[in-house]
MIMARTOR-333716 format. One record per residue (C-alpha): residue in three letters; x, y, z. Coordinates in steps of 0.1 Angstrom, whole numbers, padded with zeros to 4 digits, always signed. Layout:
REM MIMARTOR-333716
ALAXYZ
...
END
This chain:
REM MIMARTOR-333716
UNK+0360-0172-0080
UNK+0382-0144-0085
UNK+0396-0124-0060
UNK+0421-0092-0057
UNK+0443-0086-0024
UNK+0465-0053-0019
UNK+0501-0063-0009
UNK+0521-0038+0010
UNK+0558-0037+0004
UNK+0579-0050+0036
UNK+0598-0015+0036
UNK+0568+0005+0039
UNK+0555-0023+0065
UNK+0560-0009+0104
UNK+0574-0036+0121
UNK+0558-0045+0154
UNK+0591-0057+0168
UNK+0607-0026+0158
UNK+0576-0002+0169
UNK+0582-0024+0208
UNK+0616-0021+0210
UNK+0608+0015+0203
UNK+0588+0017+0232
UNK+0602-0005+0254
UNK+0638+0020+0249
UNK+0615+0051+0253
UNK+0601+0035+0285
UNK+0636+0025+0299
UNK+0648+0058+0291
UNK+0623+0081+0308
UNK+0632+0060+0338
UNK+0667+0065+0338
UNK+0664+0103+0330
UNK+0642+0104+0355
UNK+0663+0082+0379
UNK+0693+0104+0373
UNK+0673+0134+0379
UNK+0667+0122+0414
UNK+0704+0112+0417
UNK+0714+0143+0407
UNK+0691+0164+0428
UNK+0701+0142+0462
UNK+0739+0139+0452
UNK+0736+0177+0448
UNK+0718+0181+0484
UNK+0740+0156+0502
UNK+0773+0175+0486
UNK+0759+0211+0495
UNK+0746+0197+0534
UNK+0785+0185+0535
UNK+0798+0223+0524
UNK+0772+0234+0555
UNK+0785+0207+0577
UNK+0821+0220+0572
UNK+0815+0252+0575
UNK+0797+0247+0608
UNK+0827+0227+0622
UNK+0847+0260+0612
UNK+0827+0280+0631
UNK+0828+0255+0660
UNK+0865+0256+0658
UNK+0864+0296+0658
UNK+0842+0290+0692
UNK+0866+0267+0710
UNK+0901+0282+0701
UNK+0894+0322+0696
UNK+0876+0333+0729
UNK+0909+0334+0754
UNK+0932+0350+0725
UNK+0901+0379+0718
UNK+0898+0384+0757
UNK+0937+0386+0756
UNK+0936+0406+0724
UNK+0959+0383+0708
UNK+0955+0389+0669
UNK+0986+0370+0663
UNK+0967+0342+0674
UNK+0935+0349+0655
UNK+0951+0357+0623
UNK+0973+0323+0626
UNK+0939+0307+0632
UNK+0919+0327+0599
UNK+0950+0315+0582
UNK+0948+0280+0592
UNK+0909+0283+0579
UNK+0920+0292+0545
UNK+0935+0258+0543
UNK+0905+0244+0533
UNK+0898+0260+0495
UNK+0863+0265+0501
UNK+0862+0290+0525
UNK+0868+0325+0509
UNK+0862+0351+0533
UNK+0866+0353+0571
UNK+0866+0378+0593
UNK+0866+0388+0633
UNK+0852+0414+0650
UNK+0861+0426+0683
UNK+0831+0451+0699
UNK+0831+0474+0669
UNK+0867+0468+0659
UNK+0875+0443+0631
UNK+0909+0426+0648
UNK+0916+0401+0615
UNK+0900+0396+0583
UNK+0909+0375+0549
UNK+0891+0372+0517
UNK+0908+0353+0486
UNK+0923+0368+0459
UNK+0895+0369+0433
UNK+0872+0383+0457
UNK+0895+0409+0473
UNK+0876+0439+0461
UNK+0845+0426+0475
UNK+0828+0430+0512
UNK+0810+0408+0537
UNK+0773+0418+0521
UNK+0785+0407+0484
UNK+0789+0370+0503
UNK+0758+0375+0523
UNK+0735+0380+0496
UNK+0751+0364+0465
UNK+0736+0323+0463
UNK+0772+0315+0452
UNK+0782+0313+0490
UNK+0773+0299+0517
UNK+0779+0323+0543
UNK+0773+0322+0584
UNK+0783+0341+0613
UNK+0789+0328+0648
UNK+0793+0351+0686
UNK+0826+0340+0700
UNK+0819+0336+0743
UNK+0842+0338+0774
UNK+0833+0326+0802
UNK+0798+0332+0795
UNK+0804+0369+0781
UNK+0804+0378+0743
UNK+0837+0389+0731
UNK+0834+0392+0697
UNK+0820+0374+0665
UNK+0835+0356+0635
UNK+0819+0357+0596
UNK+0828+0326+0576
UNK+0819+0328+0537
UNK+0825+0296+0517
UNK+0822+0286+0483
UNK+0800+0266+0461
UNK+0821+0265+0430
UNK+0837+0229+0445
UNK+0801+0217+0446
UNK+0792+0225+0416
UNK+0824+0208+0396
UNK+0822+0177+0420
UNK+0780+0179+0410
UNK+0792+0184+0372
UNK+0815+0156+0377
UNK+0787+0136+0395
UNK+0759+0144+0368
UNK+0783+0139+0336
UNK+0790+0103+0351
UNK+0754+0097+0356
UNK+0745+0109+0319
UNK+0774+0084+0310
UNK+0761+0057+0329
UNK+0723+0064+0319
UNK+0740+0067+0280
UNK+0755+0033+0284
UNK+0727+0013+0303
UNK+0706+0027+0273
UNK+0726+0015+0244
UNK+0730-0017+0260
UNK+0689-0026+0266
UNK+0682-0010+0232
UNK+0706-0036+0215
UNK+0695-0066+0238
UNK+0657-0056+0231
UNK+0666-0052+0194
UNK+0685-0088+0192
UNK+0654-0102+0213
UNK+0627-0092+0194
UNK+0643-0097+0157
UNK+0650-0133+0169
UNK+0617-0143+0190
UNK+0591-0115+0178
UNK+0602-0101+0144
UNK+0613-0129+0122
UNK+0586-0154+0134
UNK+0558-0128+0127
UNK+0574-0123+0095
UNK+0568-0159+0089
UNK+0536-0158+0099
UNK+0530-0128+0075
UNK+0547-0143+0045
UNK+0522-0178+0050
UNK+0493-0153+0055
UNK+0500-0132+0028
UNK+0502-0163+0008
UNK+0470-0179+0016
UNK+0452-0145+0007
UNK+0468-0152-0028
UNK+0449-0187-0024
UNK+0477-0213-0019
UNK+0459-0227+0009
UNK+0490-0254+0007
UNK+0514-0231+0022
UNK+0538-0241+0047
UNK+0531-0228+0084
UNK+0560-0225+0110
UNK+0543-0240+0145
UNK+0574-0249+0161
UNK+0572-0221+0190
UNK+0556-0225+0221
UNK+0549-0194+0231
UNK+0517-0168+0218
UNK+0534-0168+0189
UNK+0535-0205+0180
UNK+0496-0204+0191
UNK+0486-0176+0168
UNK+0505-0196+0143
UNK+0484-0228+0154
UNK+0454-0204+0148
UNK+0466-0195+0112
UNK+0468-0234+0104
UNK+0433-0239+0121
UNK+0419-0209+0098
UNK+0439-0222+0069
UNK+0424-0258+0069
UNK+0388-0240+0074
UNK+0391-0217+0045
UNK+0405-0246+0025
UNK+0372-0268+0037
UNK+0349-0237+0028
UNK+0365-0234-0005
UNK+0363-0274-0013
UNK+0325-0267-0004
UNK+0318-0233-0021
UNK+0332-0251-0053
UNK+0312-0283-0046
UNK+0279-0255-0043
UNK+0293-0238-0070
UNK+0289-0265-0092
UNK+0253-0274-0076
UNK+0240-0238-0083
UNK+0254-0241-0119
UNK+0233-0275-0123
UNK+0205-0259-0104
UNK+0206-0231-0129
UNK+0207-0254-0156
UNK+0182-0270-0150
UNK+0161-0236-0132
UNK+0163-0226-0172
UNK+0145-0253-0185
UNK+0119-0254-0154
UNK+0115-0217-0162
UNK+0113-0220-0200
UNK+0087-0248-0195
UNK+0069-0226-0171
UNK+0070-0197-0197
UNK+0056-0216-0218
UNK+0030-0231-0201
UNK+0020-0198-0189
UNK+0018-0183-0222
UNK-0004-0211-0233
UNK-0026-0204-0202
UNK-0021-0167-0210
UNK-0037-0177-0242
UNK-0063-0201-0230
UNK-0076-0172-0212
UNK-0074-0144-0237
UNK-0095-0171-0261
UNK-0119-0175-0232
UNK-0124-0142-0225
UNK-0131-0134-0260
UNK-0154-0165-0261
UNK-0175-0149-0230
UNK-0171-0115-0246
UNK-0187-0128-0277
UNK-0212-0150-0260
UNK-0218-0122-0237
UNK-0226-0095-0265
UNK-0246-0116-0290
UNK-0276-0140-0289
UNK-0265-0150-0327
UNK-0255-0185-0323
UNK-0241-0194-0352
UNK-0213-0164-0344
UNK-0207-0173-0309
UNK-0206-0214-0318
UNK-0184-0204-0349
UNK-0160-0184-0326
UNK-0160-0213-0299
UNK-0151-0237-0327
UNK-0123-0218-0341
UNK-0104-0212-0304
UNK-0111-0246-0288
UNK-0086-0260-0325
UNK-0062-0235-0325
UNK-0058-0238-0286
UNK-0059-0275-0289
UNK-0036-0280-0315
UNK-0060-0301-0335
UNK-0068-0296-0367
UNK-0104-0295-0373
UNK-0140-0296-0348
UNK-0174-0298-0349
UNK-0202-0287-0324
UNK-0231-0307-0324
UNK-0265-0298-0308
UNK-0290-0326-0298
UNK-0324-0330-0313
UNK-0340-0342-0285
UNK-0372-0349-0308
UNK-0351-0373-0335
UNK-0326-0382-0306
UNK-0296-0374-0325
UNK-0273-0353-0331
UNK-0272-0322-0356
UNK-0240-0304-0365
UNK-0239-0268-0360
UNK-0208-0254-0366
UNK-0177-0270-0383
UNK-0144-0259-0385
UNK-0109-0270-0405
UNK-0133-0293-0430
UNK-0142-0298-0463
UNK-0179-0295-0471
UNK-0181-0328-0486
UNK-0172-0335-0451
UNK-0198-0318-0435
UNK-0223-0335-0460
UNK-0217-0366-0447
UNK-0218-0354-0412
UNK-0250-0342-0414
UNK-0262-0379-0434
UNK-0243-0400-0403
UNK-0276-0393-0382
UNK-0253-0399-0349
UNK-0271-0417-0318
UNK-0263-0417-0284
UNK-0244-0448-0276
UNK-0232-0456-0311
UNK-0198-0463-0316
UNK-0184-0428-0326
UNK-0166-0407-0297
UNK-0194-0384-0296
UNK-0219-0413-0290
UNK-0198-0429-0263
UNK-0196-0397-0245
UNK-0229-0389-0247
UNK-0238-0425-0233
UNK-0213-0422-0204
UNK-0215-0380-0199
UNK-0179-0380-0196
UNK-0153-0367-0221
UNK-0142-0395-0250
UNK-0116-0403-0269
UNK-0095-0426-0299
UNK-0061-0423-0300
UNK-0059-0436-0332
UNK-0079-0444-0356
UNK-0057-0472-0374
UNK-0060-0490-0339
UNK-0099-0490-0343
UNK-0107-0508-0373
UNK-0149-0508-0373
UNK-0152-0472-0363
UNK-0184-0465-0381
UNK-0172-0431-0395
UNK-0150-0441-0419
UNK-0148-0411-0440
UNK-0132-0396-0410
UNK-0099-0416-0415
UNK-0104-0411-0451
UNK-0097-0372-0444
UNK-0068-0379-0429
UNK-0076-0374-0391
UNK-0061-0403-0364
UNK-0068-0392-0331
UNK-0107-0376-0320
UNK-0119-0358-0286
UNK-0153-0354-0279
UNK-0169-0340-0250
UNK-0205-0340-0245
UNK-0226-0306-0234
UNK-0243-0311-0206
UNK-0266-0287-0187
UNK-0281-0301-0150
UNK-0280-0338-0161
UNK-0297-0324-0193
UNK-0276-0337-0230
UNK-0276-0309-0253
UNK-0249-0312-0279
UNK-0218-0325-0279
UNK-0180-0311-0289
UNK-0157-0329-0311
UNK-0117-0321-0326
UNK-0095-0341-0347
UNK-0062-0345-0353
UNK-0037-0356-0382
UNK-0015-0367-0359
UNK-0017-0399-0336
UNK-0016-0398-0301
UNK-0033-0395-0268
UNK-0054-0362-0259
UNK-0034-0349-0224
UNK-0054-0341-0196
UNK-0049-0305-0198
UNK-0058-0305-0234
UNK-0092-0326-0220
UNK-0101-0303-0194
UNK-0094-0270-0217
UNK-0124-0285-0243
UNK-0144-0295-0213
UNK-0142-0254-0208
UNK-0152-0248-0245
UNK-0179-0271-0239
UNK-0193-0249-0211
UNK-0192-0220-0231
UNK-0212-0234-0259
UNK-0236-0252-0233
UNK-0245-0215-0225
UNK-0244-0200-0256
UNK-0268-0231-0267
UNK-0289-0222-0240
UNK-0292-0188-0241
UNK-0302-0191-0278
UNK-0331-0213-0270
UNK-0341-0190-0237
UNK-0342-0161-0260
UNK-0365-0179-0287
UNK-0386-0188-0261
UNK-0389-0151-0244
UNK-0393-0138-0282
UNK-0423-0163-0283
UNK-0439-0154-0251
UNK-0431-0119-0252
UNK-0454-0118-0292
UNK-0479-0141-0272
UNK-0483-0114-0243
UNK-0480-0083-0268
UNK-0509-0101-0288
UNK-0526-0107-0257
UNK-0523-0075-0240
UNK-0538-0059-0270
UNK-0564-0082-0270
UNK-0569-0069-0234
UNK-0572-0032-0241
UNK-0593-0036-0268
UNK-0617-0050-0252
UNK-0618-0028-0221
UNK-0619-0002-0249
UNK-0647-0018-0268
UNK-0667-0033-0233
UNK-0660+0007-0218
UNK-0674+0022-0246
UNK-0707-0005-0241
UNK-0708+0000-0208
UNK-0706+0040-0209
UNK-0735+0043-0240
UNK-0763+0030-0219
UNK-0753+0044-0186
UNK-0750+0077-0206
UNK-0789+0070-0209
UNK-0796+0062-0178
UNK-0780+0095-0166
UNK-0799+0114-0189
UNK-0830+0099-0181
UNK-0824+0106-0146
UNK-0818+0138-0149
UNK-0849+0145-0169
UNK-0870+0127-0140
UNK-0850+0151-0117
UNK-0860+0182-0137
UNK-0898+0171-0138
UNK-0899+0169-0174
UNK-0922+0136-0165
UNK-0942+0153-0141
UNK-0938+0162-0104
UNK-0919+0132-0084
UNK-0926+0125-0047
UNK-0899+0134-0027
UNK-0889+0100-0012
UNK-0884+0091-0048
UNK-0865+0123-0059
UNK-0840+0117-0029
UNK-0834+0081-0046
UNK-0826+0097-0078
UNK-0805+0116-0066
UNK-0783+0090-0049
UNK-0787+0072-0084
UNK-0776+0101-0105
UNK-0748+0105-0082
UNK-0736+0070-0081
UNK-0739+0066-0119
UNK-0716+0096-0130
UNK-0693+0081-0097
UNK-0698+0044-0123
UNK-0691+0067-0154
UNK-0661+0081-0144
UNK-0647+0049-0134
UNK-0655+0038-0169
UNK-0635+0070-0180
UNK-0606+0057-0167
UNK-0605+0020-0175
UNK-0614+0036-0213
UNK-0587+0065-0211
UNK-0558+0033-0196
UNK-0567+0012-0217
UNK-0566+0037-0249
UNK-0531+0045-0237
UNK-0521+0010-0237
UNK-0533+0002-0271
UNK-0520+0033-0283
UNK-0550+0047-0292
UNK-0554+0078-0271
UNK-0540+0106-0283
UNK-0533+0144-0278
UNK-0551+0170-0298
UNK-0531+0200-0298
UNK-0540+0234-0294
UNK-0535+0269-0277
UNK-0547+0270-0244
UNK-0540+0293-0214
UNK-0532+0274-0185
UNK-0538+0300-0163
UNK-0577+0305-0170
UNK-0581+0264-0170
UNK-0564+0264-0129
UNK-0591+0289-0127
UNK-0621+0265-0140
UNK-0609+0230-0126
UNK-0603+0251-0089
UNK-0640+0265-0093
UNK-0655+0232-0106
UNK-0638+0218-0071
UNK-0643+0247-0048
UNK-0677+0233-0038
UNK-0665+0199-0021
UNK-0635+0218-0005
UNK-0664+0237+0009
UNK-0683+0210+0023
UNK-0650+0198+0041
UNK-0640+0234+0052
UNK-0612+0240+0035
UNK-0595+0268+0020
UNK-0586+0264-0018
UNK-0559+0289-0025
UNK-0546+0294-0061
UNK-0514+0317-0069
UNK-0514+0316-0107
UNK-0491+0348-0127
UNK-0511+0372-0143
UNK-0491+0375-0170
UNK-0490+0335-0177
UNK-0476+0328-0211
UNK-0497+0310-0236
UNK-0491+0271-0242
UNK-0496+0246-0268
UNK-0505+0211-0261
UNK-0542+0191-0250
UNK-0563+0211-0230
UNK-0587+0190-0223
UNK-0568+0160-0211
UNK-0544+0189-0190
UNK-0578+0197-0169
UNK-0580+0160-0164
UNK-0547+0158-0146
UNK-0554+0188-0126
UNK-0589+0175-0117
UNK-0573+0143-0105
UNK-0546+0165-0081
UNK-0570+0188-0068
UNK-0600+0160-0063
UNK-0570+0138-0045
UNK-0558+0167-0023
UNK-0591+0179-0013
UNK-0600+0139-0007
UNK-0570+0129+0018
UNK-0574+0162+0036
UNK-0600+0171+0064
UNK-0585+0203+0079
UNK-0560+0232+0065
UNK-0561+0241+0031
UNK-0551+0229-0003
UNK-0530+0252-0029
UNK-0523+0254-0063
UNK-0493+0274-0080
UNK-0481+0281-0112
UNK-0445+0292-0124
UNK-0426+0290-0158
UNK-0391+0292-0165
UNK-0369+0276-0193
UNK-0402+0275-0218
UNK-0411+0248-0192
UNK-0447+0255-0169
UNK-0442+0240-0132
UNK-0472+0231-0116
UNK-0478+0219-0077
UNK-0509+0209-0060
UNK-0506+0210-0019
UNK-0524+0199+0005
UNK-0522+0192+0046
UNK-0534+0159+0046
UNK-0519+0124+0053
UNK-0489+0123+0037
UNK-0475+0092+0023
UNK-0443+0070+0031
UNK-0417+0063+0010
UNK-0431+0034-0005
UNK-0463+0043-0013
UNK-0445+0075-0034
UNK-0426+0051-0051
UNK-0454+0031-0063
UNK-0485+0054-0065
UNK-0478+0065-0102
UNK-0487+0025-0106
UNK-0519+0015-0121
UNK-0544-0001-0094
UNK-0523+0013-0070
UNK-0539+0030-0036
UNK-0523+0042-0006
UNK-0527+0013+0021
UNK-0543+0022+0053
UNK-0583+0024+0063
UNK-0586+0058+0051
UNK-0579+0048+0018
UNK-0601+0018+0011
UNK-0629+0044+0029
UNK-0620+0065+0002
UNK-0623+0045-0026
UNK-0610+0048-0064
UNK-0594+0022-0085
UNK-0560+0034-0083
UNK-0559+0045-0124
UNK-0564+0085-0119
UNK-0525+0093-0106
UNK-0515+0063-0131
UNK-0532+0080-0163
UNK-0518+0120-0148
UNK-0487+0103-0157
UNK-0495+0092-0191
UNK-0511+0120-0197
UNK-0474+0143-0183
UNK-0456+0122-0200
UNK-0471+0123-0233
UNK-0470+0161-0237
UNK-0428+0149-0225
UNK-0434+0167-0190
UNK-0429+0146-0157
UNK-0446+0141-0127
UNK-0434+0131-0088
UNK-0445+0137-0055
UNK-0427+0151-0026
UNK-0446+0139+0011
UNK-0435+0136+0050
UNK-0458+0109+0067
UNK-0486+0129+0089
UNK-0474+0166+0066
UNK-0491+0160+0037
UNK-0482+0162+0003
UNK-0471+0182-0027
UNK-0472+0167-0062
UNK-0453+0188-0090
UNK-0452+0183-0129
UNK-0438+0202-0160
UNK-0453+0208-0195
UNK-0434+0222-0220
UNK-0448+0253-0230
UNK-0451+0245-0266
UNK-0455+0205-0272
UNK-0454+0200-0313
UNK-0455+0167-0314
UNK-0471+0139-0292
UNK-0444+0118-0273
UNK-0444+0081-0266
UNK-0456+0070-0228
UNK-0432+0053-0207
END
């Protein structure tokens, strides 16, 4: 560990001694200015109430000793007495009136031009004047003016020794405070900031003066105590130092031996993937086996593998797919005729259904394949394919090399083994559906041909019977009783009811065989809404309903089967009018796009949702009693849809429950070319 400290040069370093004794000066001083401040101010007071106190005496002596010489009018007296005040320096000016008279007056010599209101009013003076009294009557007053100038030398005198005295006091603290804290605060922290400074450099061995006993020798204590801990925490960070490097060491390997194994899983599934693509994609098996083969070595590490299927008829096994051998080896693979329970891997695992193995060949001496060391291979894996209990191949790889298969390696050909269990099964699912779907093609068009051959029987003679009928009906025979003619009438009608079901099952079952188909021509779809809506308009009568038809009179011309277009008409109108007993029933007509919409209406039953879904169904009918009263066999909405569809229109129904129901489909307006029924 490296580390950088900033050292500051002791002369740019503030000492804290020197920053106290700063203080500690600046403190004592402000006191003692402020202590001789108050000196001065009260020496100055007490010295100026002294000048007042003299001059007051003055004036008391002017009281006592001038009234009998005024009364007397004595100024010999009174100037003897002014001049006896001018003794004392102080007193400047003095004078004595006597009435209105002044009798004796005496101002010093530097003040001899000036009069009594100069030392009234100037602060220089003090200056007080007194009434003289005889015998309890006033005979005159005295003025006294006296000087400060004394007071203010004796209080320059007085402040100049205080300034002195403050001047000395300061010096002498300053140089005790500096003495003290060099030799008890300054040199010891010193001390203490050399050993610090030192132990940020790291000597952690430095010497560390504890000898005092005051804060100082406990911060020094402190310093020691910090010293030992930093020199602990250092013995340990280089003791976890040393652990992390180890750790990282050996965190390199882990993580190289992770990368690695993840890059192997990384490959593992990339080979699976494309193994599940490709099985996935294609029902060849020899690709998909081929591909399995190929990844299960190469992920392995092996060197060559086989994939065997199981002839459950012979009971053994048959090799599929090789890969990484000779074909002389593959020759006698094919000759071995392997068994379960033989002595090879692939038998053992197949007896025990469990993965198999020989680590080496040279160890196994009777292994009945002994072409197999002969090649050069020492160690073998085989795992048997299994699907529900069921054997269905097996999976062997070889190696060059000796050694045992690891578990991972085991369980990553187990995997392989799954895929080609599924890719064997699929195969065999697939022949099977191709062989049942040719056995249900061949027997569906057995089916429609003979409804088409049986319909056509069944419709000749009832075409007979019709005509007969209707010869009876027209008396061609003679006159019929009327009982009689009634019951041919219920026969004819019933008959052509039997012949148009015949119709259908013949027109289905042409469409199935693919033998019905569309004879093309010019038709105008407007006049055939006209014919199928007249050939209906009598049994819409009958139920008292209105048949409206909205068809443009200017209708383009279409192209496509006329005939078979009427039929799906027919079947819309005949439904509409069927499932409706009050309202009406309407047919439109639009074009747009070369495309003719058509829509039959009604406002009958309506159907559900899934009765739309599945009407278009053949031997489909709407559930419900009405239905079944209505009878059909479900084929007429079933062969509309062929029918739309062939001519590549479409057909679908739009209903609410109880509403009833519109059903809509286009035509092209030109069809060329018959199209394929879905």
């Amino acid at each position: 560990m490296n580390n950088t400290y900033s050292s500051t040069p002791a002369s740019k370093i503030r000492s804290v001694s020197r920053r106290f004794s700063y203080a500690f000066i600046g403190v004592v001083t402000l006191i003692l200015i402020l202590f001789a401040t108050a000196a001065i101010i009260i020496d100055s007071s007490r010295i100026n109430a002294e000048l007042e106190k003299r001059l007051d005496n003055a004036l008391k002596l002017s009281y006592i000793s001038l009234p009998a010489p005024l009364w007397n009018l004595d100024n010999d007296v009174v100037d003897d007495f002014i001049e006896a005040l001018f003794l004392d320096e102080s007193i400047v000016f003095a004078e004595v009136v006597w009435g209105n008279q002044v009798i004796s007056k005496r101002v010093r010599q530097k003040f001899q031009q000036k009069d009594a209101s100069y030392f009234r009013q100037s602060s220089q003076f003090i200056d007080k004047i007194s009434n003289i009294l005889y015998e309890g009557n006033k005979v005159g007053t005295i003025r006294l003016a006296m000087s400060r100038e004394s007071v203010k030398k004796e209080l320059i005198v007085t402040i100049l020794g205080i300034i002195a005295l403050t001047i000395l006091i300061i010096i002498a603290i300053a140089l005790t405070s500096l003495i003290i804290t060099k030799k008890y605060i300054s040199r010891p922290l010193l001390k203490l900031q050399e050993s610090a400074s030192l132990i940020a450099h790291g000597d952690l061995n430095t010497f560390i003066d504890k000898s005092s006993s005051d804060e100082i020798g406990l911060l020094a204590q402190h310093l020691d105590d910090m010293r030992e801990s930093i020199k602990q925490l250092f013995s340990e960070l280089s003791e976890s130092k040393e652990k992390i490097e180890d750790y990282s060491r050996t965190l390199e390997q882990k993580v190289e031996v992770r990368t690695q194994a993840l890059a192997r899983s990384v490959e593992e599934l990339k080979a699976l993937g494309d193994v599940s693509q490709v099985v996935s994609s294609t029902l060849d098996l020899e690709t998909v086996l081929a591909n399995i083969a190929r990844h299960a070595v190469q992920l392995s590490k092996t060197d060559a593998g086989t994939i065997y299927e199981f002839d459950e008829d012979a009971q053994v096994f048959v090799p599929r797919i090789n890969h990484g051998v000779s074909e002389a080896f593959i020759e006698a693979l094919h000759e071995s005729g392997l068994r379960i329970g033989d002595k090879t891997v692939i038998g053992q695992a197949a007896l025990n259904r469990a993965p198999d193995q020989v680590p080496d060949l040279v160890n196994v001496p009777d292994y009945p394949l002994s072409y197999v060391h002969q090649a050069g291979f020492r160690a073998l894996l085989a795992v048997p394919l299994l699907r529900k209990d069921r054997l269905i191949g097996g999976l062997v790889v070889r190696r060059k090399t000796a050694g045992e298969f690891p578990a991972p390696v085991v369980d990553l050909i187990q995997t392989f083994a799954a895929q080609s269990v599924l890719a064997i099964h699929n195969a065999r699912l697939f022949r099977e559906v191709e062989e049942k779907s040719r056995q249900l093609e061949a027997a569906d068009k057995h089916k429609s041909e003979f409804l088409a051959n049986m319909s056509h029987e069944l419709r000749t003679p009832l075409n007979a019977i019709l005509g007969y009928t209707e010869l009876i009906l027209d008396n061609i025979y003679g006159d019929i009783p009327e009982k009689i003619q009634e019951v041919l009438e219920r026969l004819e009608q019933n008959g052509r009811h039997l012949l148009g079901l015949i119709n259908d099952v013949l027109d289905l079952s042409k469409i199935e065989a693919g033998q019905l188909t569309l004879s093309l021509s010019e038709y105008s779809l407007g006049e055939l809404v006209q014919t199928v809506s007249a050939s209906v308009e009598a049994l819409a009568s009958e139920k008292n309903l209105e048949l409206r038809v909205n068809v443009p009179a200017d209708l383009t011309i279409g192209k496509g089967d006329e005939q078979r277009i009427a039929q799906v008409l027919l079947n819309l109108l005949g439904n509409a009018i069927k499932f409706t007993e009050e309202g009406d029933v309407r047919v439109e007509v639009v074009v747009s796009n070369q495309t003719f919409l058509v829509s039959v209406s009604d406002t009958g039953l309506g159907l559900s949702e899934a009765d739309q879904k599945r009407i278009f169904e053949e031997f489909q009918q709407v559930d419900g009693s009405s239905t079944r009263i209505k009878g059909g066999t479900g084929l007429g909405l079933a062969i509309a849809k062929r029918i739309v569809e062939m001519h590549g229109g479409r057909i679908w129904v739009e209903s609410t429950l109880g509403k009833g129901s519109t059903f809509w489909f286009t035509l092209p307006v030109s069809v060329e070319h018959q199209k394929e029924s879905r």
